[in-house]
PDB file of N, CA, C, O and CB in Angstrom:
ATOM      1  N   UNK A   1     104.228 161.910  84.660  1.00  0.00           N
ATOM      2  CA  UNK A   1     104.938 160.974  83.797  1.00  0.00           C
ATOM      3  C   UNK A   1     104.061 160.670  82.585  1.00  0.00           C
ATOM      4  O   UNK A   1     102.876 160.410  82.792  1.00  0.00           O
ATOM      5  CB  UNK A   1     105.308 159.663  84.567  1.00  0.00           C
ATOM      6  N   UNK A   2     104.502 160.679  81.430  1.00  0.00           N
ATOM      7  CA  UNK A   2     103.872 160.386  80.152  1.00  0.00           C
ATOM      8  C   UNK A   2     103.688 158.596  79.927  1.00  0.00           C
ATOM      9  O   UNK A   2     104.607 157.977  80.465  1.00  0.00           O
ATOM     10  CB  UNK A   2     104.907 161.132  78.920  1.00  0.00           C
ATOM     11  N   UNK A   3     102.951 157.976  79.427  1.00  0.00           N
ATOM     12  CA  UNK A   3     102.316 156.923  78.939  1.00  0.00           C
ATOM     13  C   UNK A   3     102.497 156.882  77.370  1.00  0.00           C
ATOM     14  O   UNK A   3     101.671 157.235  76.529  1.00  0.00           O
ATOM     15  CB  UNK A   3     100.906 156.979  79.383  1.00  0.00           C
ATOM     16  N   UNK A   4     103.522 156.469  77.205  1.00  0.00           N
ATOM     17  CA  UNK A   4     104.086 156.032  76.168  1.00  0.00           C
ATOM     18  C   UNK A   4     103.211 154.965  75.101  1.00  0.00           C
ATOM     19  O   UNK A   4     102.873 155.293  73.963  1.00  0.00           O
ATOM     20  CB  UNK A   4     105.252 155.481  76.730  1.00  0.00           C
ATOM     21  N   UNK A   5     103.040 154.155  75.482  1.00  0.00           N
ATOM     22  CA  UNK A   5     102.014 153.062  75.033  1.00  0.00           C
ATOM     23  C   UNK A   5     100.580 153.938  74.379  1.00  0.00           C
ATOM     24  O   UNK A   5     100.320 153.841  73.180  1.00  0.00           O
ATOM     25  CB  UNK A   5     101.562 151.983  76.569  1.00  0.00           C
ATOM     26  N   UNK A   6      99.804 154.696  75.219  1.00  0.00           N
ATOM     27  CA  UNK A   6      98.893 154.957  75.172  1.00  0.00           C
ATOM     28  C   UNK A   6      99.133 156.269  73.791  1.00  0.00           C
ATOM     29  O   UNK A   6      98.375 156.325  72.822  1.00  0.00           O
ATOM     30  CB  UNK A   6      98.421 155.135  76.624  1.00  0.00           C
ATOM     31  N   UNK A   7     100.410 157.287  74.012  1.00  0.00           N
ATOM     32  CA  UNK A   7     100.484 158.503  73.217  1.00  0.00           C
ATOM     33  C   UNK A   7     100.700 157.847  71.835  1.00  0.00           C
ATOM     34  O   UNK A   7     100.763 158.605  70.867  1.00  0.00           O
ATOM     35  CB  UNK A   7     101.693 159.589  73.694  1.00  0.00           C
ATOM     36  N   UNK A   8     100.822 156.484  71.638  1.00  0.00           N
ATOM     37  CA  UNK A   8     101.431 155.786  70.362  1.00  0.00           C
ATOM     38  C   UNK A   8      99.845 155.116  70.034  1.00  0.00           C
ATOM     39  O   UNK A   8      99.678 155.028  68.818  1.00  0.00           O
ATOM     40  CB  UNK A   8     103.000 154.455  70.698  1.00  0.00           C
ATOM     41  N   UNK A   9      98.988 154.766  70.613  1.00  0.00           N
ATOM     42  CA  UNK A   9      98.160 154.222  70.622  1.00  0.00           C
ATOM     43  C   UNK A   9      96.990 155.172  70.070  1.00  0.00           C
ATOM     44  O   UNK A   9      96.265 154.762  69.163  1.00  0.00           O
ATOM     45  CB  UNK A   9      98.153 153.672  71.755  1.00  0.00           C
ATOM     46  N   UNK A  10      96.815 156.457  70.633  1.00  0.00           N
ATOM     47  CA  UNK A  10      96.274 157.546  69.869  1.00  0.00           C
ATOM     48  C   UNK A  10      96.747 158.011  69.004  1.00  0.00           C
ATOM     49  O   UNK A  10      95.900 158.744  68.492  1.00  0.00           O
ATOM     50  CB  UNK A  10      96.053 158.396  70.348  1.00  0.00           C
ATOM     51  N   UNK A  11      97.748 158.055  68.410  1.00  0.00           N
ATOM     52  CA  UNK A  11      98.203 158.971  67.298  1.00  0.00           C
ATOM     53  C   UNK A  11      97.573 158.419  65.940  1.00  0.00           C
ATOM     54  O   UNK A  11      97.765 157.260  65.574  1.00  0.00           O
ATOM     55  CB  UNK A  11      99.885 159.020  67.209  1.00  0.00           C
ATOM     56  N   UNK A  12      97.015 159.083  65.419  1.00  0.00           N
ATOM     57  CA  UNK A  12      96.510 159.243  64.148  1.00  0.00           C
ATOM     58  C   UNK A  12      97.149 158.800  62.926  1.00  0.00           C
ATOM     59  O   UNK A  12      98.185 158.156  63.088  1.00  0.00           O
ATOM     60  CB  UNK A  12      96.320 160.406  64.015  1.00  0.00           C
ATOM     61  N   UNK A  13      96.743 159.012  61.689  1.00  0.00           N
ATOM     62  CA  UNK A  13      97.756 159.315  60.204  1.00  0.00           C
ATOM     63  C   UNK A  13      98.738 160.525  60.212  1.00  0.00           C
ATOM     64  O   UNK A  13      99.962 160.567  60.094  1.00  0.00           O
ATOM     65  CB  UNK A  13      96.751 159.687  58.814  1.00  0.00           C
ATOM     66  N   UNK A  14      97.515 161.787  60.442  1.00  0.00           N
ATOM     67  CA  UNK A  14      98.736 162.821  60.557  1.00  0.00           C
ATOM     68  C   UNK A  14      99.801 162.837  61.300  1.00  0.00           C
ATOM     69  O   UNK A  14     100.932 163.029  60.854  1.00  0.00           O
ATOM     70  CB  UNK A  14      98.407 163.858  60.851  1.00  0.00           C
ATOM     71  N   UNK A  15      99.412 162.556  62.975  1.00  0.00           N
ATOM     72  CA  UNK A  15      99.902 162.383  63.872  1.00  0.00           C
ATOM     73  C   UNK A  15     101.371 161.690  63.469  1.00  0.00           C
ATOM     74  O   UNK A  15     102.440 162.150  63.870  1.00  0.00           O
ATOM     75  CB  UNK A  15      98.984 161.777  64.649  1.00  0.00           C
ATOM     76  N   UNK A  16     101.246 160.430  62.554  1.00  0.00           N
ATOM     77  CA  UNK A  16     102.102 159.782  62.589  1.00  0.00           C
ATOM     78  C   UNK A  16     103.564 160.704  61.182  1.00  0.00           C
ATOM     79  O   UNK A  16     104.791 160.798  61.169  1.00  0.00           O
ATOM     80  CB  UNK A  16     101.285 158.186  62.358  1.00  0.00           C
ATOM     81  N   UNK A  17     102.534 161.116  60.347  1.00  0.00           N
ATOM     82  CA  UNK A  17     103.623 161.855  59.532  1.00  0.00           C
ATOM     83  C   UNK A  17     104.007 163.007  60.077  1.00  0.00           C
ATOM     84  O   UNK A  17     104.893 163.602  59.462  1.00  0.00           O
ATOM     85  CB  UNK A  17     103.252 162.181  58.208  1.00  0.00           C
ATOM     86  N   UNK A  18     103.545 163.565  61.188  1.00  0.00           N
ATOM     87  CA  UNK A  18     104.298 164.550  61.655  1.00  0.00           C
ATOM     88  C   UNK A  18     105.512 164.099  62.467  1.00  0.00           C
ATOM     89  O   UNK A  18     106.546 164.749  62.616  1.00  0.00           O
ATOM     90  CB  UNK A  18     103.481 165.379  62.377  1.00  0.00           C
ATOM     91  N   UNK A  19     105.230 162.852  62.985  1.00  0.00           N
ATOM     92  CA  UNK A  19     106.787 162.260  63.677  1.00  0.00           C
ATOM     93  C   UNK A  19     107.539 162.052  62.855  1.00  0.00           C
ATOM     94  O   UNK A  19     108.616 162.615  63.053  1.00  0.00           O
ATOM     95  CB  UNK A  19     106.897 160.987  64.442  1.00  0.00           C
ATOM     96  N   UNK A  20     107.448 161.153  61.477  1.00  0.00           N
ATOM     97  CA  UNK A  20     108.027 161.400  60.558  1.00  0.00           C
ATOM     98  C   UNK A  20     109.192 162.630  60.323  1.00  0.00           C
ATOM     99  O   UNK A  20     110.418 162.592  60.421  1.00  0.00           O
ATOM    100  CB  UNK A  20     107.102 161.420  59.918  1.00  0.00           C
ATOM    101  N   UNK A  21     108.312 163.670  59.990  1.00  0.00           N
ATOM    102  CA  UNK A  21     108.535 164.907  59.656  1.00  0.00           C
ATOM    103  C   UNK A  21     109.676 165.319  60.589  1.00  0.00           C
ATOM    104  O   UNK A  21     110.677 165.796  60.054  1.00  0.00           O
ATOM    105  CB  UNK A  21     107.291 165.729  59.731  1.00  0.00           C
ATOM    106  N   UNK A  22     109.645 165.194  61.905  1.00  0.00           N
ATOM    107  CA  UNK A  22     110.440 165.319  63.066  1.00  0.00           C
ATOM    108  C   UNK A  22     111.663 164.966  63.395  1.00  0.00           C
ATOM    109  O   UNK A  22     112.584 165.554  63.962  1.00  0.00           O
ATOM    110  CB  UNK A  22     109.967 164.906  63.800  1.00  0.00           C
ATOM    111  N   UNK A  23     111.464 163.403  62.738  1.00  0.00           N
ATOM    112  CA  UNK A  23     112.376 162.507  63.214  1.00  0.00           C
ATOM    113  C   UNK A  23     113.207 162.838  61.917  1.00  0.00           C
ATOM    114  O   UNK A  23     114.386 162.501  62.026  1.00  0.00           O
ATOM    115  CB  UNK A  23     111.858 160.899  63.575  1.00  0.00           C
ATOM    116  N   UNK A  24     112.848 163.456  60.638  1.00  0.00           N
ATOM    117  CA  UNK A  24     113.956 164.082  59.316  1.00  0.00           C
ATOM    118  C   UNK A  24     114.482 164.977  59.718  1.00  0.00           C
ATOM    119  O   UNK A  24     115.710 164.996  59.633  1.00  0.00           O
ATOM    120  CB  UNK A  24     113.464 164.618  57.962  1.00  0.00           C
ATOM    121  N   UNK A  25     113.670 166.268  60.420  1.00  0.00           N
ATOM    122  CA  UNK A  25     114.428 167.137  60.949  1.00  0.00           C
ATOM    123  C   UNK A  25     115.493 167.573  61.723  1.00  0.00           C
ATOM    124  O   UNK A  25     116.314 168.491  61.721  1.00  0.00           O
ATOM    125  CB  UNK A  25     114.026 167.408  61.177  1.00  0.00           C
ATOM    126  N   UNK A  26     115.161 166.474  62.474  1.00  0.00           N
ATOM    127  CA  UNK A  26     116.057 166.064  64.020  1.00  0.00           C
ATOM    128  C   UNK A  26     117.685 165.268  63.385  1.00  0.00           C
ATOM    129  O   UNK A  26     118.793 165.649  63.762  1.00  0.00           O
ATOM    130  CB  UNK A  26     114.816 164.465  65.267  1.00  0.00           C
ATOM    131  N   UNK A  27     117.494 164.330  62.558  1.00  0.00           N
ATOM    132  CA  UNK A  27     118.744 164.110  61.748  1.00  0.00           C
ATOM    133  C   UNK A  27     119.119 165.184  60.442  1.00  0.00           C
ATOM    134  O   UNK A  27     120.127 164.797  59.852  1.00  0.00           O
ATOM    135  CB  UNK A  27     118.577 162.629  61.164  1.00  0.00           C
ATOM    136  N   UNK A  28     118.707 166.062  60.041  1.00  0.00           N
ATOM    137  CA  UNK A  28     118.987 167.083  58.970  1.00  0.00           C
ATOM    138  C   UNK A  28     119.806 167.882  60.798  1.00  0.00           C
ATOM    139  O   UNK A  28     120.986 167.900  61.148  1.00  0.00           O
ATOM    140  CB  UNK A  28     117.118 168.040  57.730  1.00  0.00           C
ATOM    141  N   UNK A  29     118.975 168.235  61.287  1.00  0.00           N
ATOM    142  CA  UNK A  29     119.724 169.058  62.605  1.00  0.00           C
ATOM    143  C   UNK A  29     121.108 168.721  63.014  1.00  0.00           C
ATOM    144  O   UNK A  29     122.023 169.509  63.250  1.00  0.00           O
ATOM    145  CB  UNK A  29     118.945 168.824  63.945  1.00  0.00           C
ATOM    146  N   UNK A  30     121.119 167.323  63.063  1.00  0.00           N
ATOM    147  CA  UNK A  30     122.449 166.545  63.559  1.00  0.00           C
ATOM    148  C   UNK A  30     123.364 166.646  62.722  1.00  0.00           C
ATOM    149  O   UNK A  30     124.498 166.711  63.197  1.00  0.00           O
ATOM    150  CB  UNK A  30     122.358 165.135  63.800  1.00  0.00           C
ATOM    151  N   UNK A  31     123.243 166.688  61.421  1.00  0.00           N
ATOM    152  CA  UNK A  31     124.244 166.571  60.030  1.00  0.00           C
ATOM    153  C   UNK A  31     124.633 167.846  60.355  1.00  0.00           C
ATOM    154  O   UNK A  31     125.562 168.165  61.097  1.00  0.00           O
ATOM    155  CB  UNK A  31     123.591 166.321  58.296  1.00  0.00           C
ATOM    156  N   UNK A  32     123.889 168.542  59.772  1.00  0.00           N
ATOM    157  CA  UNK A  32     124.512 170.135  59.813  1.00  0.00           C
ATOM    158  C   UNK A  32     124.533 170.818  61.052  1.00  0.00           C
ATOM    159  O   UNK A  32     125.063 171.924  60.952  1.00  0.00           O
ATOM    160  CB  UNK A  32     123.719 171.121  58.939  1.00  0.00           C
ATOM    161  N   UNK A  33     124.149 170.539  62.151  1.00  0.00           N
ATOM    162  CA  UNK A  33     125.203 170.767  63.181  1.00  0.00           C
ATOM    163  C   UNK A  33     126.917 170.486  63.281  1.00  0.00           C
ATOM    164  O   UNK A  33     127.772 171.147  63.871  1.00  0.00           O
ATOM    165  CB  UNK A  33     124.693 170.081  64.112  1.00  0.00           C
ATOM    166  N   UNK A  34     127.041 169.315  62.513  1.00  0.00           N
ATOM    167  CA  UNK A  34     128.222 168.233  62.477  1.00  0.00           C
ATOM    168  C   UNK A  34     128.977 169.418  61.448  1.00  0.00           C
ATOM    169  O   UNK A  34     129.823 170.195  61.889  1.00  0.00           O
ATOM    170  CB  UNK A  34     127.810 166.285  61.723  1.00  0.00           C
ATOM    171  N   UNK A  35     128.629 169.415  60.348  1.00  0.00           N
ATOM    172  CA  UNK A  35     129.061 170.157  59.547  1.00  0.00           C
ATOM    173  C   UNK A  35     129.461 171.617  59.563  1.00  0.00           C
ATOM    174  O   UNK A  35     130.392 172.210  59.018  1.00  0.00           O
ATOM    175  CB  UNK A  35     128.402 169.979  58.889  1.00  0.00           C
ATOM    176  N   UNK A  36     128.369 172.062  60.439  1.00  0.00           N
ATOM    177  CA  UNK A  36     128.682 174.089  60.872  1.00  0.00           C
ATOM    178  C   UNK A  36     129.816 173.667  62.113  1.00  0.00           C
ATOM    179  O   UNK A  36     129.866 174.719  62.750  1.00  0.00           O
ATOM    180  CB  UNK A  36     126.674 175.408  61.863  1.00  0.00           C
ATOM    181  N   UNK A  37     130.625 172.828  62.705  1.00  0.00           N
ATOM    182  CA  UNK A  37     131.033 172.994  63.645  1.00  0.00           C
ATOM    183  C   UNK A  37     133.089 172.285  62.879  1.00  0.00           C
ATOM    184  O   UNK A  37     134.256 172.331  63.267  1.00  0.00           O
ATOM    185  CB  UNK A  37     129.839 172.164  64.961  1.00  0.00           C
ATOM    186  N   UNK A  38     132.445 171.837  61.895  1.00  0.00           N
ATOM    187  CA  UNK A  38     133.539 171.487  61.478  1.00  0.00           C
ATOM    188  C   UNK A  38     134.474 172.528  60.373  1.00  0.00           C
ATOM    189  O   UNK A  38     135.673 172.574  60.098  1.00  0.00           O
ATOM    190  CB  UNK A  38     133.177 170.249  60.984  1.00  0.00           C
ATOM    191  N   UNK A  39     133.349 173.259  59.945  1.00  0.00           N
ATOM    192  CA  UNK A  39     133.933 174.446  58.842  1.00  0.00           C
ATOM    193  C   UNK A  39     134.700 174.778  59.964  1.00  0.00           C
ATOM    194  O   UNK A  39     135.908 174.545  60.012  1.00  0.00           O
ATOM    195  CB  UNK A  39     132.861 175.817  58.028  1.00  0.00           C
ATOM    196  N   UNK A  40     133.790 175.544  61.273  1.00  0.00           N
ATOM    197  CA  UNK A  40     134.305 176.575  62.248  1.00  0.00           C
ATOM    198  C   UNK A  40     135.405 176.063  63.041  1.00  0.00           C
ATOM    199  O   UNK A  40     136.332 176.860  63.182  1.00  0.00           O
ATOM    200  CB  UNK A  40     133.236 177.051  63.186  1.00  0.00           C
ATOM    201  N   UNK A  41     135.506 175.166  63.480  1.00  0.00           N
ATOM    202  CA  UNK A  41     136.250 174.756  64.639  1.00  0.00           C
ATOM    203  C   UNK A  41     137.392 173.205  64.722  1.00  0.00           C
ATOM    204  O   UNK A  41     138.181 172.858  65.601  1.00  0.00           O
ATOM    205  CB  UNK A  41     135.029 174.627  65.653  1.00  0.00           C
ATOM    206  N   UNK A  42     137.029 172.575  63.423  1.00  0.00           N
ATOM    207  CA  UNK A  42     137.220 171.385  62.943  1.00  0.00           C
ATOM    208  C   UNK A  42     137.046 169.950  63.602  1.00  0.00           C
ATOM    209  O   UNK A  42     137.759 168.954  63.486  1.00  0.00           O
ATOM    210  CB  UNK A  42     138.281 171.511  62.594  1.00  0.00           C
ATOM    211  N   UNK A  43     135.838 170.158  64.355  1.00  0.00           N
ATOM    212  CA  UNK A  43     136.060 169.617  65.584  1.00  0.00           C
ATOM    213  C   UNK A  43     134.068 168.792  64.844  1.00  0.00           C
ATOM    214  O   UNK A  43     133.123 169.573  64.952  1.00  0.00           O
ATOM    215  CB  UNK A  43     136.438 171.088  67.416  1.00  0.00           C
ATOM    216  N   UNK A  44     133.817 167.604  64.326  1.00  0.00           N
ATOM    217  CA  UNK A  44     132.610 167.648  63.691  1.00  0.00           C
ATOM    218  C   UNK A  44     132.070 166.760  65.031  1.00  0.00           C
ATOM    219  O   UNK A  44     130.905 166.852  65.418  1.00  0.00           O
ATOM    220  CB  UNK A  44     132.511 167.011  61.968  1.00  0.00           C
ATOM    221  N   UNK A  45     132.413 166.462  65.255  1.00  0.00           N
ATOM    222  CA  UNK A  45     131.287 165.166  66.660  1.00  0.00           C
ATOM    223  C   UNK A  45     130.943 166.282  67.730  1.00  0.00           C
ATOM    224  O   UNK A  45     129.918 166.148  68.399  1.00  0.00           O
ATOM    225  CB  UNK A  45     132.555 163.404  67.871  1.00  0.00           C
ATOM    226  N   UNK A  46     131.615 167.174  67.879  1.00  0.00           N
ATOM    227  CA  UNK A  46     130.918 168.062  69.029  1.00  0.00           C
ATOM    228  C   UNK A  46     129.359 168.870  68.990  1.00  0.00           C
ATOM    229  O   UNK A  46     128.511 169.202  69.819  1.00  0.00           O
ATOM    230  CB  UNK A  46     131.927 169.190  69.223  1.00  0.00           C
ATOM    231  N   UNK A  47     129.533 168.955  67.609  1.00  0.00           N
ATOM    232  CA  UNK A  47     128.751 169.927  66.547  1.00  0.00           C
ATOM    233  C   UNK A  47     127.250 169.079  66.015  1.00  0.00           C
ATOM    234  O   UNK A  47     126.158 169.377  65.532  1.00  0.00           O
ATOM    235  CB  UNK A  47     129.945 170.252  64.994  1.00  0.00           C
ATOM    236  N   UNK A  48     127.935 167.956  66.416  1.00  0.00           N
ATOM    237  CA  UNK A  48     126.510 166.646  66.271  1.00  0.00           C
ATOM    238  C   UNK A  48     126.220 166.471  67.426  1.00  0.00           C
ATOM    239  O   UNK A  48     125.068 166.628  67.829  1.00  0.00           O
ATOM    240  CB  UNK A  48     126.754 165.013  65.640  1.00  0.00           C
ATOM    241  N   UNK A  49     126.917 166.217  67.964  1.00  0.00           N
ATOM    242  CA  UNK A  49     126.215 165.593  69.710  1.00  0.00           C
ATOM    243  C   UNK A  49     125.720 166.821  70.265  1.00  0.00           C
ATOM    244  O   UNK A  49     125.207 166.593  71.361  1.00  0.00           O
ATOM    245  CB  UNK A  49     127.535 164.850  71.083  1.00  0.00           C
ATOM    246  N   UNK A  50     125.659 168.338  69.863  1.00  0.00           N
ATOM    247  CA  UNK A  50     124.837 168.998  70.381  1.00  0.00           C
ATOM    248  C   UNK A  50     123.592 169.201  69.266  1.00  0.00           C
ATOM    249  O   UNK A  50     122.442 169.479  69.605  1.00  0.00           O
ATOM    250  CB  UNK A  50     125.535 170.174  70.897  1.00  0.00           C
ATOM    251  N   UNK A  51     123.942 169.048  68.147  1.00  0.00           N
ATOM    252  CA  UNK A  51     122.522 168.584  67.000  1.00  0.00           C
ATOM    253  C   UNK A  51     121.432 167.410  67.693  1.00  0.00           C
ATOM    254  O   UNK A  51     120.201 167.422  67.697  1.00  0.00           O
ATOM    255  CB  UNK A  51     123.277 167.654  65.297  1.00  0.00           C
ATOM    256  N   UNK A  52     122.222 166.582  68.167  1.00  0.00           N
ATOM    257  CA  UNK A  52     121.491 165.340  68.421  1.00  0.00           C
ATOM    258  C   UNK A  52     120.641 165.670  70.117  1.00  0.00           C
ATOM    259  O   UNK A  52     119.442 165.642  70.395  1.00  0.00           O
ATOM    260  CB  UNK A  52     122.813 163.860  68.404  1.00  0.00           C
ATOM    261  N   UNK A  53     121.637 165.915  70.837  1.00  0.00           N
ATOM    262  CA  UNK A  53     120.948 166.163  72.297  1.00  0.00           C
ATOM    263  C   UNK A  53     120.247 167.136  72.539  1.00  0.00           C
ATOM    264  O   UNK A  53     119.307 166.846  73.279  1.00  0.00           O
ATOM    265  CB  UNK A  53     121.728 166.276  73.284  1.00  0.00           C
ATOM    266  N   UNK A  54     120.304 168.558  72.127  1.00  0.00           N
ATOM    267  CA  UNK A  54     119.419 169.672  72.173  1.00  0.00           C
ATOM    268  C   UNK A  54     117.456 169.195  72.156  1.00  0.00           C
ATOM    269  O   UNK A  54     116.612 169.079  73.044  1.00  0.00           O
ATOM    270  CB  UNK A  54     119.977 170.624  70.687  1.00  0.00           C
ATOM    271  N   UNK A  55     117.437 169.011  70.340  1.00  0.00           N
ATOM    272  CA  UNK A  55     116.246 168.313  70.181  1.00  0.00           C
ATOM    273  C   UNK A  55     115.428 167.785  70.987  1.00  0.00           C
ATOM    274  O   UNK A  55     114.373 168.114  71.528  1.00  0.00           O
ATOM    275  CB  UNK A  55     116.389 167.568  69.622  1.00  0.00           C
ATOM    276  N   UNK A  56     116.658 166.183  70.958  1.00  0.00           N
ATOM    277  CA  UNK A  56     115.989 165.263  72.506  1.00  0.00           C
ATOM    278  C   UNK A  56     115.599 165.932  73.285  1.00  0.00           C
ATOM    279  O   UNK A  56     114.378 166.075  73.228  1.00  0.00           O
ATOM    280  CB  UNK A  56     116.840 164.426  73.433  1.00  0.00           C
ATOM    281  N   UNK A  57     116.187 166.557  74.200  1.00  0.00           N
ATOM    282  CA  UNK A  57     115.977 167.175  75.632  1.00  0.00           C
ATOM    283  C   UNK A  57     114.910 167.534  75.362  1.00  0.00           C
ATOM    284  O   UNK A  57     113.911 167.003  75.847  1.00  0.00           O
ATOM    285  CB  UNK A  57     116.831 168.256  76.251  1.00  0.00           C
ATOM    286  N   UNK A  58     114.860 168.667  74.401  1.00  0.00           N
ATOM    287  CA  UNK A  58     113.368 169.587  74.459  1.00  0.00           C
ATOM    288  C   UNK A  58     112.110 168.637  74.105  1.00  0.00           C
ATOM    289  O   UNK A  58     111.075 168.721  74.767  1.00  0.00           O
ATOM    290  CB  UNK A  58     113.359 170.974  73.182  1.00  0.00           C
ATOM    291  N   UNK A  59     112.266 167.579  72.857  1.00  0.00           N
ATOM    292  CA  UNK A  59     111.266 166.093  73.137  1.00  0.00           C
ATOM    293  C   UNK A  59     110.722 165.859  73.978  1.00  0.00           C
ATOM    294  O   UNK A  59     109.562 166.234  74.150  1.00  0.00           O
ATOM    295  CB  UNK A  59     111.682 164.974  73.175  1.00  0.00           C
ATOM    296  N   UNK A  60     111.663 164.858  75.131  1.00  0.00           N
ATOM    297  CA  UNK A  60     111.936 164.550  76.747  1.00  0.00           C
ATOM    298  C   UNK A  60     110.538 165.659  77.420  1.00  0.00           C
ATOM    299  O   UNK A  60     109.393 165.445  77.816  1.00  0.00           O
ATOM    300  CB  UNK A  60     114.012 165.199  77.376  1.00  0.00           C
ATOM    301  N   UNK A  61     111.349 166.791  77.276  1.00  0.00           N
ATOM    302  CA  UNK A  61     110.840 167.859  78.038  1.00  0.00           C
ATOM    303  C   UNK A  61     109.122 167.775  77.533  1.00  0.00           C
ATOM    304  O   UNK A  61     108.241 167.601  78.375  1.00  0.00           O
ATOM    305  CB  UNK A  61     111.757 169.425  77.650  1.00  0.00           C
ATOM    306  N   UNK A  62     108.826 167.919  76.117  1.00  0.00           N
ATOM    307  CA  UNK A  62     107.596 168.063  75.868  1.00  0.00           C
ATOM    308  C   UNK A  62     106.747 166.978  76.006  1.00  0.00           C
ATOM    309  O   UNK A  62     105.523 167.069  75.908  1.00  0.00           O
ATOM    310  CB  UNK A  62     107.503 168.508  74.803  1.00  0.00           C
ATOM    311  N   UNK A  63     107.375 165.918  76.238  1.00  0.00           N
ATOM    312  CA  UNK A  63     106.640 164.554  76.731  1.00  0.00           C
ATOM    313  C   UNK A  63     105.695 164.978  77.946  1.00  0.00           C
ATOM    314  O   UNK A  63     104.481 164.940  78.148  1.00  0.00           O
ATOM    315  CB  UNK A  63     107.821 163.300  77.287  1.00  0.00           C
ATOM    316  N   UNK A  64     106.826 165.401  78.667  1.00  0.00           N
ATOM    317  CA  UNK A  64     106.603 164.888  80.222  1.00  0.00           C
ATOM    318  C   UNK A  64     105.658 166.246  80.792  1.00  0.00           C
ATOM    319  O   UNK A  64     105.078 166.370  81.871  1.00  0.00           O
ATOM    320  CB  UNK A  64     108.389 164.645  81.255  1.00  0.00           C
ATOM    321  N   UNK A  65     105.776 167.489  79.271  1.00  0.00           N
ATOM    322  CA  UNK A  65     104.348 168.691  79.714  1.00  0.00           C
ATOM    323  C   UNK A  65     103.226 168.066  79.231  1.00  0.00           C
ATOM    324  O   UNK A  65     102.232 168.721  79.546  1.00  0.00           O
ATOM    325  CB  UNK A  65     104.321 170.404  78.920  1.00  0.00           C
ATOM    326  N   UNK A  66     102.871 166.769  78.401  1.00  0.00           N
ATOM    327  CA  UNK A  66     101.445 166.475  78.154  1.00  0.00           C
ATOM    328  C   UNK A  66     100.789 165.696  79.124  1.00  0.00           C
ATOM    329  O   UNK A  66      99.600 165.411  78.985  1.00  0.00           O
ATOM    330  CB  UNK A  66     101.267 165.829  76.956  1.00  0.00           C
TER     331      UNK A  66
END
């Protein structure tokens, strides 16, 4: 189990603009997920909620390998 407190507690300057960096990506991901799913299928919330949950998971996931 990861220690949340503590991984926030070490993180650095860079550290911290790389979450930054992440946390833009992760919503640029969600938009245009929303958007590639709506050209294709017209269907835009499906196309986000897998923009949005994919990410997470793999997050989640990389938490809980440190």
């Amino acid at each position: 189990m990861f220690n949340l407190h503590r991984i926030l507690a070490d993180m650095t300057t860079t550290g911290w603009i790389i979450l930054a960096i992440c946390l833009l990506v992760w919503i640029l991901a969600t938009y245009l997920m929303g958007e590639l799913s709506d050209k294709h299928w017209g269907d835009r919330e499906s196309g986000a909620l897998v923009g949005f949950f994919v990410p997470g998971i793999v997050f989640v996931v990389g938490l809980y390998m440190l």
